[in-house]
C-alpha positions as CSV (number, residue, x, y, z in Angstrom):
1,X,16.8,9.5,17.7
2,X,15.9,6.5,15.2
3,X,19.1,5.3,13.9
4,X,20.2,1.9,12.0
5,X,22.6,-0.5,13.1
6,X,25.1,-1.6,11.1
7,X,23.8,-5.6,11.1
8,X,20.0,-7.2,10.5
9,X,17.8,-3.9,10.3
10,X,20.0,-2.4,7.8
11,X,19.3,-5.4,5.7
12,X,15.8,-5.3,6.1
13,X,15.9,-1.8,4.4
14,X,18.0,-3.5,1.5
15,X,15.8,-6.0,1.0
16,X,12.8,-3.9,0.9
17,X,14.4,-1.2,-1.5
18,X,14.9,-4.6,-3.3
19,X,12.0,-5.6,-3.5
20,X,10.6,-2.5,-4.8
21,X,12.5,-2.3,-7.5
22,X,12.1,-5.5,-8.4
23,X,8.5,-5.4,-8.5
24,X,8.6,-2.1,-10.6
25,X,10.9,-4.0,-13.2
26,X,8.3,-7.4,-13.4
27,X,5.8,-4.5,-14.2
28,X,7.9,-3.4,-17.5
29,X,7.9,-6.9,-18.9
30,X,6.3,-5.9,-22.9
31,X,3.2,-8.6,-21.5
32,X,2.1,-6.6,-18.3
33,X,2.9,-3.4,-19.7
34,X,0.6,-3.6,-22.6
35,X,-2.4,-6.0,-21.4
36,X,-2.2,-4.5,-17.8
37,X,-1.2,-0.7,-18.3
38,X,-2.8,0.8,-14.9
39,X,-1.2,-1.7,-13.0
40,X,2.2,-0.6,-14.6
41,X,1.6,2.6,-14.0
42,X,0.6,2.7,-10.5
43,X,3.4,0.1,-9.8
44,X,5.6,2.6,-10.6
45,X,4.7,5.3,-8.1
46,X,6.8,2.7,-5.8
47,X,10.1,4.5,-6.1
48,X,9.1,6.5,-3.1
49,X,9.7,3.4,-1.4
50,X,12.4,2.8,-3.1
51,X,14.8,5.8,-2.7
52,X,13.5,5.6,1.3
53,X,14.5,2.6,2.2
54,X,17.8,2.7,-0.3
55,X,18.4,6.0,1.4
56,X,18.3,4.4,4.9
57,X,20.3,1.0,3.6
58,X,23.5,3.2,2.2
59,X,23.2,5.8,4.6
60,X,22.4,9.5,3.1
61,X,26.3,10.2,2.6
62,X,26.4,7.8,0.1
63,X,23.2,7.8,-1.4
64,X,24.4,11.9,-2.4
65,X,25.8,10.3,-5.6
66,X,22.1,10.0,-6.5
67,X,20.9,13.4,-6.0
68,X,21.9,15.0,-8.9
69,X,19.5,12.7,-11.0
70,X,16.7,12.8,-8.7
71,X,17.0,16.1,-8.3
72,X,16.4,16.4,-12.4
73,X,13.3,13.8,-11.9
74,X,12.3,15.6,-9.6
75,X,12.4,19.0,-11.9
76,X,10.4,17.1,-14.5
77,X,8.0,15.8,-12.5
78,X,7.5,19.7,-11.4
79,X,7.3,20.9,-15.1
80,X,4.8,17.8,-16.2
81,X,2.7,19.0,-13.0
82,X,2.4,22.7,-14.3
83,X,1.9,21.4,-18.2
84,X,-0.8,19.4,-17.0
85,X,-2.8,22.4,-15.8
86,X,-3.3,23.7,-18.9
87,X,-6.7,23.4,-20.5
88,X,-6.5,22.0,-24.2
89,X,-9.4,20.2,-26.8
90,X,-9.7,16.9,-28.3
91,X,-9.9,17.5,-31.6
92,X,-9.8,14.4,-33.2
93,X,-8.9,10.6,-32.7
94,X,-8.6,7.6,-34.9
95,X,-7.4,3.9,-34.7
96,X,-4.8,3.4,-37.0
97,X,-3.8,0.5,-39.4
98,X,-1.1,-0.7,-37.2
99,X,-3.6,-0.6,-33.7
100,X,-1.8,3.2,-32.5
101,X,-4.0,5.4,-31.8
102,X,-3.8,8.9,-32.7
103,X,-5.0,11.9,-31.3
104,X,-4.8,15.6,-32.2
105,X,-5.2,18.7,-29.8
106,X,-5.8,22.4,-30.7
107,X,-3.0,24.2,-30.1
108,X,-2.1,26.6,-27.6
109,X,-2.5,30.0,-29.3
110,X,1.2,31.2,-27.4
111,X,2.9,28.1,-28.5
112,X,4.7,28.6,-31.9
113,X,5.2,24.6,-34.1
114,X,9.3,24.2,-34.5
């Protein structure tokens, strides 16, 4: 079996996790976020990388402190998957004063406004 040593490759998984997370921060800065959204966006799928290679530089023992809020991003990601099957309308969109936009969808004739 594959297994880490304690000195240099370690590291390497450190730095890389690092790195990664890094580079998902630089993407949140208000400049790239707004000019460059896409970018942001797909920057962001790098927390696979992340949590594998922080996995692999603490060791999975430790890394179990973690699981409890991945395993909750992980739920969400689930319930935004089965959300985003659903098949709504446009109904209507509009620039606002302030540069938001704003859009309305029909509603969901099961879905009751709270």
């Amino acid at each position: 079996t594959f297994k880490w040593s304690k000195v240099g490759i370690s590291n390497v998984a450190g730095v890389v996790a690092l790195l990664a997370g890094l580079t998902m921060w630089a993407a949140t800065l208000p400049r790239i976020r707004r000019k460059f959204f896409e970018l942001f966006f797909y920057i962001h799928h790098l927390y696979i990388v992340f949590v594998v290679f922080f996995v692999l530089h603490v060791g999975f023992s430790y890394s179990c402190i973690m699981l409890p809020g991945f395993y909750l991003f992980l739920v969400d990601r689930y319930l935004r998957f089965l959300q985003s099957q659903q098949k709504i309308q446009l109904v209507s969109a509009r620039v606002l004063p302030c540069e938001a936009v704003e859009l309305n969808f029909s509603k969901n004739p099961g879905e009751d406004c709270q």
